[in-house]
C-alpha positions as CSV (number, residue, x, y, z in Angstrom):
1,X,0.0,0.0,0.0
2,X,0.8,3.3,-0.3
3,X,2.4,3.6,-3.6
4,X,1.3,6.9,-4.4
5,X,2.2,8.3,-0.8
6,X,3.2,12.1,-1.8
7,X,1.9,12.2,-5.5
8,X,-1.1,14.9,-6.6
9,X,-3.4,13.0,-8.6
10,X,-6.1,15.0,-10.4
11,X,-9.8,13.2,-11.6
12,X,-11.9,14.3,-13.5
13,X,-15.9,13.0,-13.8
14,X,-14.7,12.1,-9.7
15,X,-18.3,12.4,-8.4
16,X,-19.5,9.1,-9.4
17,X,-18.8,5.7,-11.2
18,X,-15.7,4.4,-12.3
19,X,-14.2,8.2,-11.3
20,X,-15.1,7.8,-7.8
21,X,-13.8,4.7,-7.7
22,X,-10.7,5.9,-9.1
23,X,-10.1,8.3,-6.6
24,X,-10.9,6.2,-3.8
25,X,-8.3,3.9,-4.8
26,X,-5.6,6.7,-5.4
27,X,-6.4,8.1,-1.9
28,X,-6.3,4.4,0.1
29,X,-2.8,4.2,-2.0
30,X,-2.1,7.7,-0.4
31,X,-2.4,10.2,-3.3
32,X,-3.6,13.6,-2.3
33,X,-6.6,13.2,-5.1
34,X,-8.0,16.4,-6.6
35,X,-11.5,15.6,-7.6
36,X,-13.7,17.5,-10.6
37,X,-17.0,17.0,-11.9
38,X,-19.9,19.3,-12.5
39,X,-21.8,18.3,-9.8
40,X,-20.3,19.6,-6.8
41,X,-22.7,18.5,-3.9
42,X,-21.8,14.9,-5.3
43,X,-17.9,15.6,-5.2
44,X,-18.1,16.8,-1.6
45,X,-20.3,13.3,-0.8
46,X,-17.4,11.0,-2.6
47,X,-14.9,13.5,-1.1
48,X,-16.4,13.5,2.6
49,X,-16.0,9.0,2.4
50,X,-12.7,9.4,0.7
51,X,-11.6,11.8,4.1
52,X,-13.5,9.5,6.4
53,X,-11.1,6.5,5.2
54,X,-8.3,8.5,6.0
55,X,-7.5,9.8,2.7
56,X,-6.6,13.7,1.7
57,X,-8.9,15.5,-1.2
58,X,-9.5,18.9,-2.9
59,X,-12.8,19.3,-4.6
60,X,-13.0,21.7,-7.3
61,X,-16.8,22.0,-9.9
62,X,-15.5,22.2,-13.3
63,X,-16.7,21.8,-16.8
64,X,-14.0,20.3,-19.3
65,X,-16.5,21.1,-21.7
66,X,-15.8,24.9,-21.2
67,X,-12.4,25.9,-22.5
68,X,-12.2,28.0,-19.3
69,X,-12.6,26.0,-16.1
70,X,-9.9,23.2,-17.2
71,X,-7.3,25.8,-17.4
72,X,-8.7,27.3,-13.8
73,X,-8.3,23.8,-12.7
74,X,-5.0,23.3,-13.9
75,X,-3.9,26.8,-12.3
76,X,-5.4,26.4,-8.9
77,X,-3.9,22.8,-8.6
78,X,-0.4,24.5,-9.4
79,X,-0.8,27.0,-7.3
80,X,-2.2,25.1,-4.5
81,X,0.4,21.8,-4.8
82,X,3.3,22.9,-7.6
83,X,2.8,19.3,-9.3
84,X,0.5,17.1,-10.9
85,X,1.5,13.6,-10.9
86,X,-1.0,11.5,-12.2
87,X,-3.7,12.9,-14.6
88,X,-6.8,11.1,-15.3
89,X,-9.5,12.2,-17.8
90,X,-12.1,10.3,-16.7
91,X,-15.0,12.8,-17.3
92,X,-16.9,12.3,-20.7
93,X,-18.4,14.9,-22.6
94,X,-21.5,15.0,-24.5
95,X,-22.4,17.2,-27.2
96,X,-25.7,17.5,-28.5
97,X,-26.3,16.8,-32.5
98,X,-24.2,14.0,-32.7
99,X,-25.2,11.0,-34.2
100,X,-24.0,7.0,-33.2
């Protein structure tokens, strides 16, 4: 355990599914795990059983799907840890008109 002890490990789509189980396995291998998602009050509940285990998070709402809030992301991440270690793009984005 522990194999990501000191690492910054951002998520995106973190508030449910196979993003918040992503983070809670980051955080159990001791990641500080910076979760995104639109849906904030569903990033704090992930984040508040994530902290209750032990683990360290920083919750942030963001939209990847506005060219803005990704680049706020990245920023306040830097700012608030210097380093990203792991990056995972979990979050999908849909975008109406498009066919199958």
């Amino acid at each position: 355990m522990n194999r990501l002890e000191g690492k910054v490990a951002v998520v995106t789509g973190a508030n449910s599914g196979v993003g918040a189980a992503i983070a809670k396995l980051f955080a159990a291998e001791g990641a500080t795990v910076v979760m995104t998602a639109r849906r904030e009050a569903a990033l704090e509940e992930v984040s508040a059983q994530i902290e209750e285990a032990g683990g360290k998070t920083f919750v942030m709402a963001t939209d990847i799907s506005k060219p803005d809030d990704p680049e706020r992301l990245m920023a306040a991440v830097e700012e608030k840890y210097g380093k990203i270690d792991v990056l995972v793009n979990n979050a999908g984005i849909l975008e109406s008109g498009l066919k199958p």
